[in-house]
C-alpha positions as CSV (number, residue, x, y, z in Angstrom):
1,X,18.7,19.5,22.1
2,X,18.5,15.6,23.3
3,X,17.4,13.3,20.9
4,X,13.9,12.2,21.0
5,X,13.7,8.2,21.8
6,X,10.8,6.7,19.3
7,X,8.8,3.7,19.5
8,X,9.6,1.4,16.6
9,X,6.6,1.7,14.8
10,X,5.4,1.5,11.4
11,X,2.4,2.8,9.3
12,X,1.3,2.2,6.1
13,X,-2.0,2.1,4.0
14,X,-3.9,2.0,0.7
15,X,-6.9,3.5,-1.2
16,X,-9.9,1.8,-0.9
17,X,-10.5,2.2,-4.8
18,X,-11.3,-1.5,-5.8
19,X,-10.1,-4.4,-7.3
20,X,-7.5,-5.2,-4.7
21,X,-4.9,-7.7,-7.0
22,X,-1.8,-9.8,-7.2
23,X,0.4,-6.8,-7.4
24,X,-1.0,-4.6,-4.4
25,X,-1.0,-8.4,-2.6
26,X,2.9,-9.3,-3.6
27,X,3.9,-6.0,-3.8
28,X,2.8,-4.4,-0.2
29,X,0.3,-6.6,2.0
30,X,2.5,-9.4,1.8
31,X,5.0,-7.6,3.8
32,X,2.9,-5.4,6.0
33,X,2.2,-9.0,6.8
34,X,5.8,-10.0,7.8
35,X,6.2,-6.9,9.4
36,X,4.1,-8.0,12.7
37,X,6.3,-8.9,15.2
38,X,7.4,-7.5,18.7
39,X,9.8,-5.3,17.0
40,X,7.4,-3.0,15.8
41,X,3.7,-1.3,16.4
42,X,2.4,-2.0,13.3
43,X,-0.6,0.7,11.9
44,X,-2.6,-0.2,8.5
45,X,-5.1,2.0,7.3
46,X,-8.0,2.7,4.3
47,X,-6.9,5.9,3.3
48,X,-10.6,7.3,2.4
49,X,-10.0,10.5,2.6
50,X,-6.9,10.5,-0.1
51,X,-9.5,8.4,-2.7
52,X,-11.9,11.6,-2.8
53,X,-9.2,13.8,-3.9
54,X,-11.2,12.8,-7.3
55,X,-15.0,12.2,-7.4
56,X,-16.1,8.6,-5.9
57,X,-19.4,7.4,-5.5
58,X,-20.4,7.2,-1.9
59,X,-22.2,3.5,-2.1
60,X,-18.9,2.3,-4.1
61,X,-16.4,3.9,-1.8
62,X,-18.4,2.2,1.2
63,X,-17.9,-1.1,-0.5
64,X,-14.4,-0.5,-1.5
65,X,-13.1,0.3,2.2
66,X,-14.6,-2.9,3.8
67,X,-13.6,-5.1,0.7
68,X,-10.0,-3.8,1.5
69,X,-10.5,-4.8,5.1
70,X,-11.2,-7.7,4.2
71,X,-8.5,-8.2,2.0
72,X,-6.3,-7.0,4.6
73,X,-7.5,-9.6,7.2
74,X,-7.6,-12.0,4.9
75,X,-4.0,-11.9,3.6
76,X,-3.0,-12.3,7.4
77,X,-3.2,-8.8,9.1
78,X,-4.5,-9.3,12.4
79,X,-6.5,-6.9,14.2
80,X,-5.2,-7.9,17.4
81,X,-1.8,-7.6,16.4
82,X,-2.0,-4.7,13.9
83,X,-4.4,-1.4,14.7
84,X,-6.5,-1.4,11.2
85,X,-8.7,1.0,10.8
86,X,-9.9,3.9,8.2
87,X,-8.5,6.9,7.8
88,X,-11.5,9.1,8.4
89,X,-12.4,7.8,12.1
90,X,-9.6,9.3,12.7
91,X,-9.6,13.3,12.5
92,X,-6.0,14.0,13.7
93,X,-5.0,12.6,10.3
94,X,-7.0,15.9,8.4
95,X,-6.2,17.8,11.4
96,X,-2.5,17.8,11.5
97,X,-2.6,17.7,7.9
98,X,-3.4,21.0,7.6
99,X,-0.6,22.3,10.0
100,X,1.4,20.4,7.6
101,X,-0.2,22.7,5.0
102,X,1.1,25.5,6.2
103,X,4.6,24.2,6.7
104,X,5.2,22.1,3.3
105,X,6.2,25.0,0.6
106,X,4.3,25.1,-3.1
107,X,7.5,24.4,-4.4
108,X,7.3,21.0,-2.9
109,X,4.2,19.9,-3.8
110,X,4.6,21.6,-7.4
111,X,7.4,19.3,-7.9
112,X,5.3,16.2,-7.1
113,X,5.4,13.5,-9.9
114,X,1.8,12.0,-9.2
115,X,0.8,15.8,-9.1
116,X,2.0,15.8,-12.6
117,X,1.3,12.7,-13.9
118,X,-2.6,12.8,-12.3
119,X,-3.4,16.4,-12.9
120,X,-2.0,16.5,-16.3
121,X,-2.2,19.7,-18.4
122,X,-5.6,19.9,-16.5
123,X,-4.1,21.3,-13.8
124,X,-7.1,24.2,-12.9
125,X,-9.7,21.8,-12.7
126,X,-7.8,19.2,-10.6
127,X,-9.2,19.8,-6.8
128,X,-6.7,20.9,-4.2
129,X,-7.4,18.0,-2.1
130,X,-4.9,16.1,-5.2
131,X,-2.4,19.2,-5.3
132,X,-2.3,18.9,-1.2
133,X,-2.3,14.9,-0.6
134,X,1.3,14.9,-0.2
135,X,1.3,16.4,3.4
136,X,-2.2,14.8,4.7
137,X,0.3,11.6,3.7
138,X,3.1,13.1,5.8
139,X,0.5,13.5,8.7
140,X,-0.6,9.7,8.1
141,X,2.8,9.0,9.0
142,X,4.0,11.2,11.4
143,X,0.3,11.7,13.8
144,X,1.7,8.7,15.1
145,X,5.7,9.1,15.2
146,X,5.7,6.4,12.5
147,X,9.5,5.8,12.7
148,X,9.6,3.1,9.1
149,X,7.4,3.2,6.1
150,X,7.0,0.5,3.4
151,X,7.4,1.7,0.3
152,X,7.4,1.3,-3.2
153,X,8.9,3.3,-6.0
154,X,6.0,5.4,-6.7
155,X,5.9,6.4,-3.2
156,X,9.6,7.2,-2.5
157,X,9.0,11.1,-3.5
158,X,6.3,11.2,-1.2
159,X,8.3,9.7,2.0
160,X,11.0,12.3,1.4
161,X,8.3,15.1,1.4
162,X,7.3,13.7,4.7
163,X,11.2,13.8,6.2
164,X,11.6,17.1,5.0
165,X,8.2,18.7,6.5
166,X,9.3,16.8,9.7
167,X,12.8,18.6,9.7
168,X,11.2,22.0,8.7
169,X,8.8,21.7,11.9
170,X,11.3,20.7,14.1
171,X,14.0,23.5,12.9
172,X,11.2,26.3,13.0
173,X,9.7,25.6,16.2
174,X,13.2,24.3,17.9
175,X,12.2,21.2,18.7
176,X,13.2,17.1,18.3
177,X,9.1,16.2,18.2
178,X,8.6,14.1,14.7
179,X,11.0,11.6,13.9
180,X,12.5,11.3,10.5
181,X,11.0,8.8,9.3
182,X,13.1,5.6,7.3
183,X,11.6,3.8,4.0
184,X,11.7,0.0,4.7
185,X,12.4,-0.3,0.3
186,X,10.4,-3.5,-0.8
187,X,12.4,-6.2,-2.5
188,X,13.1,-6.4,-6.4
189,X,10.6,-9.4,-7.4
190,X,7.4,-7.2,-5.9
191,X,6.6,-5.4,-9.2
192,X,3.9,-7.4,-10.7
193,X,3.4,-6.6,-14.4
194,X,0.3,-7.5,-16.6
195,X,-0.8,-10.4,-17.6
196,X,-1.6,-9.6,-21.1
197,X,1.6,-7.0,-21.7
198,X,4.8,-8.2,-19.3
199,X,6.5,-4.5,-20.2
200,X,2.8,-2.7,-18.1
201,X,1.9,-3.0,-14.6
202,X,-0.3,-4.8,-13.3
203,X,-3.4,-2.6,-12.9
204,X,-7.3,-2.1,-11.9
205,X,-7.4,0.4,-14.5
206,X,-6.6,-1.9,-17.3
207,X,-9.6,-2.6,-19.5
208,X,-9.4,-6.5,-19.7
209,X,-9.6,-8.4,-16.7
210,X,-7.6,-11.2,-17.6
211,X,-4.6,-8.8,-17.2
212,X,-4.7,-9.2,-13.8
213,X,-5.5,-11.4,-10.3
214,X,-7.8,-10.0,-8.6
215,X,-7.8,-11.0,-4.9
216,X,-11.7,-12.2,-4.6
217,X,-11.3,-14.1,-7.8
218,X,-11.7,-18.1,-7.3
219,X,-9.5,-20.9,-7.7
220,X,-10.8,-21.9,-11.1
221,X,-10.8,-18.0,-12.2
222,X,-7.3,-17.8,-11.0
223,X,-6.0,-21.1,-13.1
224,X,-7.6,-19.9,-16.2
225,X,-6.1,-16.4,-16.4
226,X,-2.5,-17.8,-15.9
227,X,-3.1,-20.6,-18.5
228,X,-3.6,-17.7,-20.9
229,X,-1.4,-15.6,-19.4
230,X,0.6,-14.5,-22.8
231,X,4.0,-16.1,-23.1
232,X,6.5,-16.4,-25.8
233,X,7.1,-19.7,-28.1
234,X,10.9,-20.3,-26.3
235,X,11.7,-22.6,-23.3
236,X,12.3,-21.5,-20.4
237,X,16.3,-20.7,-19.4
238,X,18.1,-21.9,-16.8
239,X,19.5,-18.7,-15.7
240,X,18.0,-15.0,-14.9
241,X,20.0,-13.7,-17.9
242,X,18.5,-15.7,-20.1
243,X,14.9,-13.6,-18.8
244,X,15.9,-9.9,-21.0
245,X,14.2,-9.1,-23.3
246,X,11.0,-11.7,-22.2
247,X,8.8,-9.3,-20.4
248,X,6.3,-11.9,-19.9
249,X,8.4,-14.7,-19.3
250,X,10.3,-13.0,-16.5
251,X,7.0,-11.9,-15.0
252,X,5.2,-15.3,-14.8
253,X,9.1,-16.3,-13.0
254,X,8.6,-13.6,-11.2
255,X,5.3,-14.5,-9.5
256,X,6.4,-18.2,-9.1
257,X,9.1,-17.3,-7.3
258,X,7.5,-14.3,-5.1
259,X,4.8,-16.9,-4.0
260,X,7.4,-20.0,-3.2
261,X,9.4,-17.6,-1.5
262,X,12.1,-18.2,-3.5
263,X,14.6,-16.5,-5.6
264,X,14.4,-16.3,-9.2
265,X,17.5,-18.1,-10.1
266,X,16.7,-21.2,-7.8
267,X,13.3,-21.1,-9.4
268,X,14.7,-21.3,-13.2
269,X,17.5,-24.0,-11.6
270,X,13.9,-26.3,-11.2
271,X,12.4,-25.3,-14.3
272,X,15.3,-24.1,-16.8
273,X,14.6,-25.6,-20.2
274,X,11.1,-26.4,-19.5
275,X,8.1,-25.0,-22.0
276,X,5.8,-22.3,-20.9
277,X,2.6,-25.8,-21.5
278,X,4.6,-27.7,-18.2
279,X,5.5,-24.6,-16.6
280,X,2.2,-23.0,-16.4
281,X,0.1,-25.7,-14.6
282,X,2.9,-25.6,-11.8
283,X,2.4,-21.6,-11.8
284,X,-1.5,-22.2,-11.7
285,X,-1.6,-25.0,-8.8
286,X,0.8,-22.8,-6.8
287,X,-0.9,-19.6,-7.4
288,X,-4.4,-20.7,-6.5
289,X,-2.5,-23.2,-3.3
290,X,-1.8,-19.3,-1.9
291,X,-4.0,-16.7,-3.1
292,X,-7.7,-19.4,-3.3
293,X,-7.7,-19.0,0.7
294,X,-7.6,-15.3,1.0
295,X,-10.4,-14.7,-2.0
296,X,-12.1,-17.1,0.3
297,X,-11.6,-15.7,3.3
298,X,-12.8,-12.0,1.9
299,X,-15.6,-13.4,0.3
300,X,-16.6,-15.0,4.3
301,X,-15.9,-11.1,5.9
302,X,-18.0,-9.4,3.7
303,X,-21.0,-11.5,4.3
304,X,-20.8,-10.3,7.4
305,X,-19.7,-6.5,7.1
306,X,-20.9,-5.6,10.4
307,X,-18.3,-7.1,11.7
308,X,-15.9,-5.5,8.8
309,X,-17.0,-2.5,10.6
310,X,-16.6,-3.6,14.2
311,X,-13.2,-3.9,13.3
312,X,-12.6,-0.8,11.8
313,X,-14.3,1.0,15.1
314,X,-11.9,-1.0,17.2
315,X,-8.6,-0.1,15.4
316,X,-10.0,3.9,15.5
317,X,-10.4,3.9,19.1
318,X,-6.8,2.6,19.1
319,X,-4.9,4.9,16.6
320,X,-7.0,7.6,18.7
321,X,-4.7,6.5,22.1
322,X,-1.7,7.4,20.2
323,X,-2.9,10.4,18.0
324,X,-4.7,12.6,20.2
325,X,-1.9,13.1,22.3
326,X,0.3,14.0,19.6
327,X,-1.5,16.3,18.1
328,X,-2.2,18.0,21.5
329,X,1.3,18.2,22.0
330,X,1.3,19.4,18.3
331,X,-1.1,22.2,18.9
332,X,0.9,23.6,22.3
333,X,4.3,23.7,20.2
334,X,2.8,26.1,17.4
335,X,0.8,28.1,20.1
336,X,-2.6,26.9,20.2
337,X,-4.0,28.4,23.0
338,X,-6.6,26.1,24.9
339,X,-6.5,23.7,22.3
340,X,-8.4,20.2,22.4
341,X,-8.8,17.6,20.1
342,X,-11.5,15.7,21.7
């Protein structure tokens, strides 16, 4: 069997769930961002149809999926560059996500760790949309022959469910037809932790807003959390050893250096031995220097969402090129007789 020649492509997306924030900005968009470049077709998408896997409420989802356009724009994805789109304009994602169904084993999913973790000990009333996400996630990736994924930690159980559905197709039906698919791992300083508690992640979820950055908050909003950003009464060292056992004083290092693009050690070279009342102004004028455009920027696209969703048609009709195909091609491997997709 030859080996199948792929187009360097890469696919990624996020739940349009709200509250888009420093972490899901230094953590993936920042790179998806870095990631346009002839080397690579690069694919982002609103996964919509992985957010009702629990109950939204239509007019909020709505919102939440051209907000995240927005951010995504806004943060430097270009629609010309990058097909953007959502994920239900695009019905070969559901459509070869339930081939996938029958190919991914219970086993698999069973072992999940967001299965666990989100379900609980409620397991019978979670919906099997949440038991199941794991291979409409592989057919995300592999309806277009994704060859790289970003990913986090959470996510790296979920990438490896995808490589092994994409093996257990290919050995079952004797065939090189879905590549197997490499993580591009994001770097150390992406994990963004809480404002208010350095040892939690940053999160929508948390109660108090002033634990995080949110993306469409202002310049002024933006100064204020990190001046009360909780610290701890010691200077700052001059070397990254000095940051264990500081939660919050590594994550506030952290963030400087992520947004100056620099490491943490030439960061604490600058501001070793400097108290948290000097270093936090620098933090705040930097931090609202790089993130006041975007919340500016988002705030501009949705006042025109019509446009938000002119966009989102475009980058459809674009995936659509590539997937349709596919899943044709898809459909004649497992036996489909007469199948179309249009």
């Amino acid at each position: 069997m030859t080996q199948t020649q792929f187009t360097p492509r890469v696919f990624s997306g996020a739940q349009p769930s709200g509250n888009l924030h420093l972490g899901n900005y230094l953590g993936a968009l920042r790179n998806w961002v870095r990631m346009q470049s002839d080397e690579f077709e690069t694919i982002y998408c609103m996964v919509d149809l992985h957010a009702i896997t629990v109950w939204q409420d239509p007019a909020e989802l709505r919102h939440a999926t051209r907000e995240l356009c927005a951010g995504y724009i806004a943060s430097g994805l270009n629609p010309e560059k990058s097909i953007l789109f959502n994920q239900s304009q695009v019905p070969e994602h559901a459509q070869l996500g339930w081939v996938f169904n029958c190919v991914a084993r219970m086993g698999w999913m069973q072992r999940m760790t967001q299965w666990k973790d989100k379900a609980g000990k409620n397991t019978q009333n979670a919906s099997l949309g949440l038991f199941a996400y794991p291979s409409l996630m592989a057919a995300d990736i592999l309806i277009y022959h994704a060859t790289h994924v970003p990913v986090g930690d959470d996510q790296k159980q979920h990438l490896e469910l995808t490589r092994d559905i994409a093996i257990k197709f290919n050995n079952d039906f004797g065939v090189d037809f879905f590549p197997i698919t490499e993580p591009v791992i994001e770097g150390a300083a992406t994990r963004v932790m809480s404002l208010r508690d350095g040892s939690k992640k940053m999160s929508k979820s948390d109660p108090s807003d002033m634990s995080r950055i949110n993306m469409t908050d202002d310049a002024d909003t933006i100064a204020k959390k990190i001046r009360k950003a909780k610290t701890d009464p010691d200077a700052l060292p001059s070397e990254a050893d000095g940051l264990d056992d500081r939660p919050e004083a590594r994550n506030l290092v952290n963030i400087y250096a992520a947004l100056s693009d620099q490491s943490v050690e030439q960061v604490l070279s600058d501001v070793g031995g400097k108290q948290f009342g000097d270093f936090k102004p620098m933090l705040a004028d930097l931090a609202v220097e790089k993130l006041s455009p975007i919340s500016s920027e988002m705030a501009r696209l949705m006042n025109d969402q019509s446009e938000i969703d002119r966009i989102l048609a475009r980058g459809a009709e674009r995936a659509r090129e590539i997937t349709v195909p596919i899943l044709r091609q898809t459909y004649e491997i497992v036996g489909m007789v007469g199948a179309s997709t249009r």
